[in-house]
N, C-alpha and C positions, 0 to 999 in steps of 0.2 A: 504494500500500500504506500504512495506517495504520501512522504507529510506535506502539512500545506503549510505556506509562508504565512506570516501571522504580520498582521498592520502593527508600524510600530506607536502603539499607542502605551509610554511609557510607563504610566501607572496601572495598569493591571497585565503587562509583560509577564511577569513572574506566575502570573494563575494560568492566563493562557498555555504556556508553554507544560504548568503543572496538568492540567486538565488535558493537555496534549498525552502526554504521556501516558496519564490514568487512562485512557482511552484505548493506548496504546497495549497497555499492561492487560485492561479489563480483556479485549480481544484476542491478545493472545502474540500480537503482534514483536513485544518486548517477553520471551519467553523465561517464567521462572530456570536461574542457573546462567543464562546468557548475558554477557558484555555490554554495556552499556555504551559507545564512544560519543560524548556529551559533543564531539567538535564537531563531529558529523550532523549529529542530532539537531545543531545549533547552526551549522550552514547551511542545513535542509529549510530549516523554521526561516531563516535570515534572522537571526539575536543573534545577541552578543553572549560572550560566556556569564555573565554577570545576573541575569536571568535565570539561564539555564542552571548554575550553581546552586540557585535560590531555590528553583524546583527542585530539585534534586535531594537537599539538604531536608525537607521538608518529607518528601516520598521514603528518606532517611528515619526521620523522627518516627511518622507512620508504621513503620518493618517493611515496605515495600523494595528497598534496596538496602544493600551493605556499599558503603563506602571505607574504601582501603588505601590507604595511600603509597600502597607499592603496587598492588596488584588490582587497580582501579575501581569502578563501580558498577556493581552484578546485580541481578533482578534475584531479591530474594528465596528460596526455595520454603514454601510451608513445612515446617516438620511435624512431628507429631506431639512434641512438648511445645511448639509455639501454640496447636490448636488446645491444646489441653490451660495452657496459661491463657488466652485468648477464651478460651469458657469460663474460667475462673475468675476473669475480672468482668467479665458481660452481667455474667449472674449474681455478682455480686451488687454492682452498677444497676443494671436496671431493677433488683430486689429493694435499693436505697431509695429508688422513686417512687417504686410503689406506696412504701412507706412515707418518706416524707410529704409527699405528692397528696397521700390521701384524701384530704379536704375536697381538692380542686379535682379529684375522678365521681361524678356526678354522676347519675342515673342515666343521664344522655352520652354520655361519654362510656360510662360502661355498655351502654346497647350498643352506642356505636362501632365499639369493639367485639361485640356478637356478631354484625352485621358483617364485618371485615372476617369473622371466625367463619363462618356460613357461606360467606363469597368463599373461602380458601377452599372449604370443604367440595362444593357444588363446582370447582377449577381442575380439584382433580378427580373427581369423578368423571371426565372428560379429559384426561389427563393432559391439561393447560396449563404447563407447569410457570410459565410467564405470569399466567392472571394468578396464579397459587402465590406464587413469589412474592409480583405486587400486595395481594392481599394480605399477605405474612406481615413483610416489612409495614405495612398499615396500621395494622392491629398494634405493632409492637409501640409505633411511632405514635400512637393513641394517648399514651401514658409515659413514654420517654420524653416527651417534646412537652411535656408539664412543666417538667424542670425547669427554674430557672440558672441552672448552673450548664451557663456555655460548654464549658470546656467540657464536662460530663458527658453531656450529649454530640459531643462533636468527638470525643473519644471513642464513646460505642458503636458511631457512625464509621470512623476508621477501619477499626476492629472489624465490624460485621462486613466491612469492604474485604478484608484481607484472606476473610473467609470463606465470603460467597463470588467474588470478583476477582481471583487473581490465578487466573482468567477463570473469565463467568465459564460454568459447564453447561450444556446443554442437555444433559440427559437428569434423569435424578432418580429419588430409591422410595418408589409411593409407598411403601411400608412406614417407612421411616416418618413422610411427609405425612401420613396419615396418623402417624401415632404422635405428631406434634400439634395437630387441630385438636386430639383429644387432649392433649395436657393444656393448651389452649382452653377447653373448655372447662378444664378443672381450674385452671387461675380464674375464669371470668366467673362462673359459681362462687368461689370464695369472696372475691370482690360485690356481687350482686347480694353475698350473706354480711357485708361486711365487714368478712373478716381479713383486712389486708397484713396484717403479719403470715395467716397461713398461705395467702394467695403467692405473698412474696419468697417463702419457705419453697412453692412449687417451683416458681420461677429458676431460684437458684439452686435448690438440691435435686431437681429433675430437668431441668426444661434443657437450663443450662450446667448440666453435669456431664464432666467429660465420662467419668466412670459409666452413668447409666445410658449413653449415646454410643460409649465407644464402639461397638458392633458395628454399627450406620454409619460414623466417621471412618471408620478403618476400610468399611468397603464403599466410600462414597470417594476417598484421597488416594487409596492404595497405590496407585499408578504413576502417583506426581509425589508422594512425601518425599521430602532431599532427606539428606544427611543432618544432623544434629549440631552441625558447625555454624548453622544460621547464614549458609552462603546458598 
């Protein structure tokens, strides 16, 4: 795929080029374990390294690459202890929302999140793993996006990127997606009984547990986990 030259409009240089790449990465285009060369990357766009560093450094922060400075910048490899660390901090994270959130998840707010449970359900019964997806992410963002803690929610956002996007799969394991609407429905039940400690209890000791997933992660990554070096 040709990259495309990017107008030089100074002040949002840096996301453009970032959003280039996540693009890149999300497709498949930049493949986990592969070489990054930024000067190329950066002649193709027409920027300057200065940009390009800024992206980079950021896609850095994220886990989406390692930067080394003898042996350059490599598109991350998922291991099985990053997805396992990456469960443990989602669930922990979005368990604190629930929680402190409580007040502001409403009666409408909780339906609304039925309704996104119900869309999931009825997406893959037609096995639409797209509109399942959407409606996943929905639900979650129902009561994530409460928060008012920025950086919280732009963390989980990360995280759930590094998980489900790098690079997006197209196929998936309806067992698995199936038995996540029902644990879905067991958060939304406790939430409509109002009891949000146990709702939050689900979120993080089931929903998000690497131990009780692991079967569904192990054959859903098996083909792409790297090595343990976090390269």
């Amino acid at each position: 795929m040709e990259s495309p030259t990017l107008p030089l409009i100074r002040s949002s240089l840096r996301e453009q080029v970032y959003d280039i790449l996540r693009e890149q990465l999300d497709n498949g285009e930049l493949e986990p374990g592969s070489v990054i060369r930024q000067d190329d990357i950066a002649r193709k766009l027409g920027v300057s390294r200065t940009p390009m560093r800024e992206a980079l450094l950021r896609l850095e922060l994220e886990g989406f690459v390692v930067i080394k400075p003898r042996s350059g910048i490599r598109v991350r490899r998922l291991t099985e202890q990053d997805i396992r660390n990456l469960y443990q901090m989602i669930g922990a994270l979005e368990a604190s929302v629930l929680v402190t959130e409580s007040a502001a998840l409403t009666d409408e707010k909780i339906a609304r999140m039925r309704r996104h449970n119900d869309e999931g359900r009825a997406a893959l019964a037609l096995n639409d793993f797209d509109r399942y997806y959407n409606a996943n992410l929905a639900l979650h963002d129902s009561y994530l996006k409460l928060s008012g803690n920025g950086e919280l929610v732009h963390a989980v956002t990360a995280m759930k990127q590094r998980l489900y996007d790098f690079p997006r799969k197209r196929t998936f394991i309806k067992a698995w997606e199936l038995a996540s609407v029902d644990e879905h429905e067991d958060i939304i039940s406790h939430l409509e009984a109002g009891d949000f400690a146990r709702a939050a209890e689900v979120v993080r000791e089931t929903h998000w547990s690497f131990e009780v997933q692991k079967d569904f992660i192990r054959s859903y990554y098996m083909d792409e986990l790297g090595a343990e070096d976090g390269a």
